[in-house]
N, C-alpha and C positions, 0 to 999 in steps of 0.2 A: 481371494485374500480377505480374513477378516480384519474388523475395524481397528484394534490393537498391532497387527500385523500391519498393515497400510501406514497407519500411525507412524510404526517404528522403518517402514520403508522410503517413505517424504521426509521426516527429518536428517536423516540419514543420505539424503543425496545430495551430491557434490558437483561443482561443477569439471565439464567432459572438455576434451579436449581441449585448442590451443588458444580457448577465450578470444577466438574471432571465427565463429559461426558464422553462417551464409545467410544472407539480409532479405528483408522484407524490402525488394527493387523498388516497386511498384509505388510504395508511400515514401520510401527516402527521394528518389527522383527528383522530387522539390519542395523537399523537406529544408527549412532554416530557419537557425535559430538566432536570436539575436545576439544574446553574449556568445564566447567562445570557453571559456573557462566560469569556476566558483570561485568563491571569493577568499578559498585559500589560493587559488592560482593553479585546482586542477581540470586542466581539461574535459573536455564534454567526450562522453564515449559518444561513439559514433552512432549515429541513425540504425544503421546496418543490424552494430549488434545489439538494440534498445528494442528493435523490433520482431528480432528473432530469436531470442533469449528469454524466454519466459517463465515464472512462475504461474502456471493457471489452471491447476487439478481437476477443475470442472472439465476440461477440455482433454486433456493428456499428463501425465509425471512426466514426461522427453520434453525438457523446454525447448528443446529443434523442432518439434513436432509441432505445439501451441497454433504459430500462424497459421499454417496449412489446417488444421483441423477448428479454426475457429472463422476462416475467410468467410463464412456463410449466415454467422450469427447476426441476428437483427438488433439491431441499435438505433431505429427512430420509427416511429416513434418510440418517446422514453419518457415517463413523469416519476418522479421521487417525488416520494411520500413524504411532512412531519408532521410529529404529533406527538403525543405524549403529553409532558406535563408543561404543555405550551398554552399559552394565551391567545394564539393565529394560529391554530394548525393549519395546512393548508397541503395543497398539490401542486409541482408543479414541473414543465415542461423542462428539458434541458435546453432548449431554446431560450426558454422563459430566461431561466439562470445565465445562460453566457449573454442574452441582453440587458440583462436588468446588473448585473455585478462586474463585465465587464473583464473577462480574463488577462490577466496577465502573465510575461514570462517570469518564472522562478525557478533558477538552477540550483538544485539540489543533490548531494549524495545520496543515494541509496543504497542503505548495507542488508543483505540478507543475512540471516542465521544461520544459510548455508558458510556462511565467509567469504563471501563473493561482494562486491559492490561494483556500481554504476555510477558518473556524474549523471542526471538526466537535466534535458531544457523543459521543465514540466510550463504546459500554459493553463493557470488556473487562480482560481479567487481564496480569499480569507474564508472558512466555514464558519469563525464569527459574526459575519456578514447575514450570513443565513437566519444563523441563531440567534440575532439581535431582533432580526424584522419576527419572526414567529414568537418572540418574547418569551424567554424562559420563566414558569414560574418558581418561586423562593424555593420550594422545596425540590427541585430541578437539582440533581449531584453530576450524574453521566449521562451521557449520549450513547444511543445502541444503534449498530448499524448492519443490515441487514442486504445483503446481494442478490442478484439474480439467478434464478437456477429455472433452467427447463429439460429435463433428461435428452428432448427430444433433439436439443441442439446441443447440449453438452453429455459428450458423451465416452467422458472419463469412469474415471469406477464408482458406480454408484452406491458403494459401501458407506463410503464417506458420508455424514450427517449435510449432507448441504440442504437448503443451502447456507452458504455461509456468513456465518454474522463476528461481529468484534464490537470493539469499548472506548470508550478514552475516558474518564474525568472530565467534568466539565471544565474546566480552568484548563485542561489539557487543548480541550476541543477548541477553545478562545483565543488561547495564543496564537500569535498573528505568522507564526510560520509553519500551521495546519489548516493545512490547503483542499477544498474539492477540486480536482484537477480533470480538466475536459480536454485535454490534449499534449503534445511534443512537438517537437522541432517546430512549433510555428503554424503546428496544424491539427484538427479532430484527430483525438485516439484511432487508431487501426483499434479492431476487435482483441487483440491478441492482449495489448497491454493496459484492460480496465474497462473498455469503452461502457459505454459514455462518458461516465461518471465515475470517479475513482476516490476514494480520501487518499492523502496524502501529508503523513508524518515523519519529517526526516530525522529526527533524533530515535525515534523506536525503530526497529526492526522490522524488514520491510512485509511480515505478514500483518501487520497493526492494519497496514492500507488497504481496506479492503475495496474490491474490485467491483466495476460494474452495481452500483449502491442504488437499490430500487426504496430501498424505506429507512426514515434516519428518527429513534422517540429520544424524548427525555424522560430520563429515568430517576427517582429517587433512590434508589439500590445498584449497589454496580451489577452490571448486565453479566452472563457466562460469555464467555470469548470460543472459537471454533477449539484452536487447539490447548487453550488450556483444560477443557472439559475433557480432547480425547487422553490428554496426555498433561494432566497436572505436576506429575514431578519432572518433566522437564522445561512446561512453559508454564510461565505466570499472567498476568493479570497488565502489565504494564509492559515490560518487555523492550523495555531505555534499552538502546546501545551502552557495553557496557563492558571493554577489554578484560576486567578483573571477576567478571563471574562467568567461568567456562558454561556453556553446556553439560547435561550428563556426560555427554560420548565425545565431545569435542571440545576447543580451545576457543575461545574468541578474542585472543588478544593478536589475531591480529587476519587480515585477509588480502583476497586477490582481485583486484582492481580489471575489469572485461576489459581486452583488452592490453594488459599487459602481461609479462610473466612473473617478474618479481613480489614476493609479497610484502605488503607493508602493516606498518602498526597502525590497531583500529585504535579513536579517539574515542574517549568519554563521547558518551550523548550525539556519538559520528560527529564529533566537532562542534558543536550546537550550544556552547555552555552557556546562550542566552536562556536557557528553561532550567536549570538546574536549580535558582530560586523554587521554582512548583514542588522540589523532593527535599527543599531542607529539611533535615531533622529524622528522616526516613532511613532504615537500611538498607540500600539499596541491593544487599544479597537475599537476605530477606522476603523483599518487595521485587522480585526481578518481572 
């Protein structure tokens, strides 16, 4: 399958069956999280289906498939790289990071573009935090970020440009509810959903997050993102949750929550209208 083909084959999947997939046993067993709901009052999908439910190309397209085909990737040692147009660039452990920053729990929604969403109990810090001790300099706009890829462990289609990198704005990367996230329900990532290291932005679309994050620059110039490059007229650059601008091929006003059957109406910005200050003035069809 060529890269246009593949392209048009991953946006184009939807979720199978009855949205309660067979679980990752092993890591939910004692798995817990602290809240039990968000803060609109939705429930936390379960462990079960958080960890066997996966987006992760590197590994497989069969999100059933992900955990079993990912049980054996190495995840420690692990150092993230930054640099770029930093004043501290530096290296450091993912040890380093969950000592020095201190993880927390933050329950968040997660909407795919497939139209699917998850509540998750992400455990993980501010990437402000980061970005403050490496000290951006003035001409510092975006953050680039960059994943892990080794054929030899990941061993989905290698057509694909991986490995794979994405973007945010810097004023994006700041706001205090974009997260590096090192873990769920209470506990280290399982391999399948990011490990080690994850970014995590719930108002965008949950490919913005990129997975498994070996190198983080700062950039003067907005960075290429994975899939806006393979496939520019259906993905942009930013990629807000956003019910009123469909996909080429699909609808996004509204989805199906893992987990249950009925589908409900997606919110502006997945609910999140505290960042909507960052896009006054912008048209957000436009700028999707």
């Amino acid at each position: 399958m060529g890269v246009v083909a593949a392209t048009a084959f991953l946006a184009a999947c939807t979720p199978q069956g009855s949205g309660t997939p067979s679980g990752s046993s092993a890591f939910c067993d004692d798995a817990k999280a602290v809240g039990s709901a968000d803060e609109l009052g939705d429930k936390l999908t379960t462990c079960n289906d958080i960890t066997s439910y996966n987006n992760f190309y590197e590994f497989s397209y069969g999100k059933e498939d992900v955990a079993n085909l990912s049980r054996n990737f190495k995840t420690s040692p692990w150092t993230v790289t930054v640099g770029g147009l930093v004043n501290k660039p530096g290296s450091f452990s993912v040890d380093e990071l969950v000592k020095k920053y201190r993880p927390e729990e933050r329950i968040y929604r997660m909407r795919c573009v497939e139209a699917w969403s998850m509540v998750i109990p992400w455990l993980g810090f501010p990437l402000s935090r980061l970005l403050e001790d490496v000290q951006p300099k003035p001409e510092a706009k975006f953050v680039r970020f960059l994943s892990f890829y080794d054929p030899q462990q990941m061993t989905g289609d290698r057509s694909l440009p991986f490995p794979y990198f994405e973007g945010l704005r810097l004023d994006e990367a700041i706001h205090d509810l974009a997260i590096l996230a090192t873990g769920l329900y209470g506990k280290p990532f399982p391999p399948q959903d990011g490990a080690p290291i994850r970014l995590v932005v719930p108002w965008k679309y949950g490919f913005k997050s990129a997975k498994s994050i070996l190198k983080i620059d700062l950039t003067s110039e907005m960075p290429p993102t994975f899939w806006s490059t393979l496939s520019p007229e259906e993905y942009g650059f930013y990629a807000n949750v956003n019910p009123e601008v469909a996909h080429p091929r699909w609808s996004q006003s509204s989805e199906r929550r893992i987990g249950e059957l009925r589908r409900r109406p997606t919110l502006m910005f997945n609910g999140y209208d505290q960042v909507a200050a960052l896009y006054k003035g912008m048209d957000l069809k436009n700028f999707y």
